[in-house]
PLY file of the C-alpha trace (Angstrom):
ply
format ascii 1.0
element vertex 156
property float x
property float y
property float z
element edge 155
property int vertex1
property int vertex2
end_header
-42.77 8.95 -18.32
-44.59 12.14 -16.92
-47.09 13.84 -19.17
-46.21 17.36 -19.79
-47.87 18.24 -22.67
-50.86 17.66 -25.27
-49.88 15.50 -28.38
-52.60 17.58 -30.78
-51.92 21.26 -31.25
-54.56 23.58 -31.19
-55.58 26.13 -34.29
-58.62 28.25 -32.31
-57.97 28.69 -28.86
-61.66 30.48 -28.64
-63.62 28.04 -29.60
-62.15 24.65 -28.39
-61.47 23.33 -24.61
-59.36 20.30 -23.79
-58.71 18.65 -20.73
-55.64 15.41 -19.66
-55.61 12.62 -17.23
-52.61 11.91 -16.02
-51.00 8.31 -15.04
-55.24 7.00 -14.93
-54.90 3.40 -13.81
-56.61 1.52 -16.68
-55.81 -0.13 -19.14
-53.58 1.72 -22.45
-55.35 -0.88 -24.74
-59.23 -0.37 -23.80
-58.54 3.36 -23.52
-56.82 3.63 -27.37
-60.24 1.58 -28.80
-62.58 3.84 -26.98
-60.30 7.16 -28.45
-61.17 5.69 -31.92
-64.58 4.89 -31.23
-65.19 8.51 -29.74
-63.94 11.09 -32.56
-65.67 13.46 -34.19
-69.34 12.85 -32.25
-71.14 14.75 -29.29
-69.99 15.09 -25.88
-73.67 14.11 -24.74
-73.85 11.11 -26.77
-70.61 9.98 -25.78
-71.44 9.95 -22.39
-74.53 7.85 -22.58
-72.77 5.40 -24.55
-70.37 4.83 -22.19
-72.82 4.83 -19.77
-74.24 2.12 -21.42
-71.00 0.41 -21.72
-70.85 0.28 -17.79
-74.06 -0.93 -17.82
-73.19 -4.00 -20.02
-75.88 -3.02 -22.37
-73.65 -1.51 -24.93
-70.12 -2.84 -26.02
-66.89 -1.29 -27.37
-65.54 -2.76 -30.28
-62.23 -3.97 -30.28
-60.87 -3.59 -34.08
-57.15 -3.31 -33.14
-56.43 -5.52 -29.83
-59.26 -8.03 -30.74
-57.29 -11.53 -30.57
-59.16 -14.55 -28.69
-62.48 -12.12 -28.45
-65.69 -13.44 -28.16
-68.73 -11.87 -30.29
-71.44 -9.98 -29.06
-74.85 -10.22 -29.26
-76.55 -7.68 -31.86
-75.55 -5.45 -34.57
-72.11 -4.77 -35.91
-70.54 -1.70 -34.21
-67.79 0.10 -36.36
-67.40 -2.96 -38.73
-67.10 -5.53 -35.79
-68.89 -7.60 -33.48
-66.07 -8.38 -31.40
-66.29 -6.39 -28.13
-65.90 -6.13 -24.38
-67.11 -4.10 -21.61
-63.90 -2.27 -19.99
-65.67 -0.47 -16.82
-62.87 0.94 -15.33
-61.40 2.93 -18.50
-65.40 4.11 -18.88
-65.34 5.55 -15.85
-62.04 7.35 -16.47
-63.33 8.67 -19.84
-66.46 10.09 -18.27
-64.28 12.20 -15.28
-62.53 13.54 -18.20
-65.45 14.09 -19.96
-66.59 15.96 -16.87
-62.89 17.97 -16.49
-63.36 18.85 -20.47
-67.23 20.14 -20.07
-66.06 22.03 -16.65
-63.31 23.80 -19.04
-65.56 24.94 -21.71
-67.86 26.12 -19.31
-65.29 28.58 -17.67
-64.38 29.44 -21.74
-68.30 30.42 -22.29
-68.53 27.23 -24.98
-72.17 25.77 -25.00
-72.11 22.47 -23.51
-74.50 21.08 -25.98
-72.74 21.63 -29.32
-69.29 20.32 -27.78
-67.17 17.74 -30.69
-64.42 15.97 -29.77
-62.28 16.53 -32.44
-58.95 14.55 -30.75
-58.47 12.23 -28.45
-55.36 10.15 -27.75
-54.29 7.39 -25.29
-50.64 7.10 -24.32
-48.59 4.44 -22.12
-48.35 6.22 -18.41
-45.72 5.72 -15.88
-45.97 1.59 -15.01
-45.32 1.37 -10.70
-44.11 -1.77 -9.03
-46.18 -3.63 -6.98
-45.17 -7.04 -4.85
-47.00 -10.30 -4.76
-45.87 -11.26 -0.81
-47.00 -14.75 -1.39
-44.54 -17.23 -3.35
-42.37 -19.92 -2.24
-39.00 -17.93 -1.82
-39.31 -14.49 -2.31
-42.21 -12.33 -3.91
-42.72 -11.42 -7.43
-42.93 -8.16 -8.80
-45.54 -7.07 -10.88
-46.06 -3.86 -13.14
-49.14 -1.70 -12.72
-50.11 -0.08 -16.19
-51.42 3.51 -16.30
-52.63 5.18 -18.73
-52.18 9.31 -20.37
-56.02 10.15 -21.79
-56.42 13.57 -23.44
-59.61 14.94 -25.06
-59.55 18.04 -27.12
-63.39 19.71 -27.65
-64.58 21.89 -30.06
-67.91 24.07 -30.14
-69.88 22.87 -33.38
-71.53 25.73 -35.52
0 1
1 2
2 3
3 4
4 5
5 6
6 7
7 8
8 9
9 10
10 11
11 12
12 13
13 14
14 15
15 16
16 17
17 18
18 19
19 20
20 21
21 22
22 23
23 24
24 25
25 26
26 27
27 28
28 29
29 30
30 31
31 32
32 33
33 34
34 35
35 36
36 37
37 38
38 39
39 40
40 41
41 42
42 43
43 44
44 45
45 46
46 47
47 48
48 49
49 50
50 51
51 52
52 53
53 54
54 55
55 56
56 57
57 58
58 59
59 60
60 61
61 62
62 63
63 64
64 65
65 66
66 67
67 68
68 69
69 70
70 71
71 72
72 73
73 74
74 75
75 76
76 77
77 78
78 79
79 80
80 81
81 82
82 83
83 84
84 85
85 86
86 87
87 88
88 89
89 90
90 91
91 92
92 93
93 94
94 95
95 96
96 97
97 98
98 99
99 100
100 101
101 102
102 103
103 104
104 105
105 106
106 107
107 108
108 109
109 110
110 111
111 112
112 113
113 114
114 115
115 116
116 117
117 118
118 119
119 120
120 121
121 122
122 123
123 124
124 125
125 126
126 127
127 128
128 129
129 130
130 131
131 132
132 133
133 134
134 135
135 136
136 137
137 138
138 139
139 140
140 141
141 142
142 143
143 144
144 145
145 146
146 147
147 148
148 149
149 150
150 151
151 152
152 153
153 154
154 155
C-alpha cells in the first residue's frame, strides 16, 4: 500500500513539524517498539539513545513482540529486560529524525525544545525477491518495508 497521508492529525500547525518515511526497508516490528519507546521525550535525547542502540551499549525493549528473547544485561528499561539491538530500523529513525529537525528549522521551531508527541509505524509495500538457488525452480521471498512518521512539537 502507498503512504499518502499522516495517521495523527494536527491541532497547531505553528508550533509542531512532522516528517514520513516511506516504504523504509526495516523491519514493521522493531520500528512499532522503538515508536513506543520514543513518545513524549526530546528529540536530542532520542537521538543519543539510539545512538547508543547502534552502538550495542543501549537496548530497546521489546514489550509487545518479545517471544523467545533473551535478557539483557543491566537495569529494567520500560518494565522489561528483554531487548535487542535492531541497527538498521535505528538508523532509519535517526534520517527521520534528521528530515523532522530539517522541517522545524525551515518553520523557525528551536531545535532544542523539539517533543515528539506521535509517532507511528505502519506495514509498507512488501516486494518480491527470488532465491535463484533451489533444486527445481527458485523460491520467492517477501521483502518487508516499513511507513515511519514522527510528528514534533516545540515544548514551552
Amino acid at each position: 500500500m502507498v503512504k499518502k497521508n499522516y495517521q495523527a492529525m494536527q491541532e497547531s500547525h505553528e508550533k509542531t513539524a512532522r516528517a514520513i518515511g516511506k516504504n523504509k526497508p526495516v523491519s514493521t516490528k522493531y520500528a512499532t517498539e522503538i515508536c513506543r519507546e520514543i513518545k513524549g521525550k526530546p528529540v536530542s535525547k532520542i537521538e543519543d539513545y539510539l545512538k547508543r542502540v547502534i552502538e550495542h551499549k543501549d537496548f530497546i525493549p521489546l514489550k509487545k513482540y518479545n517471544k523467545k528473547v533473551g535478557h539483557r544485561k543491566g537495569d529494567s528499561k520500560s518494565g522489561v529486560k528483554s531487548g535487542r539491538y535492531p541497527e538498521n530500523t535505528c538508523k532509519a529513525f535517526l534520517d527521520i529524525l534528521e528530515s523532522v529537525k530539517a522541517n522545524a528549522d525551515f518553520k523557525g521551531l528551536d531545535a532544542e525544545k523539539l517533543l515528539i508527541i506521535h509517532a507511528f509505524a505502519s506495514e509498507g509495500f512488501r516486494r518480491n525477491s527470488y532465491q535463484s538457488k533451489g533444486r527445481i525452480a527458485g523460491k520467492r521471498r517477501k521483502k518487508k518495508s516499513t511507513h515511519i512518521e514522527i510528528v514534533v512539537m516545540e515544548a514551552a
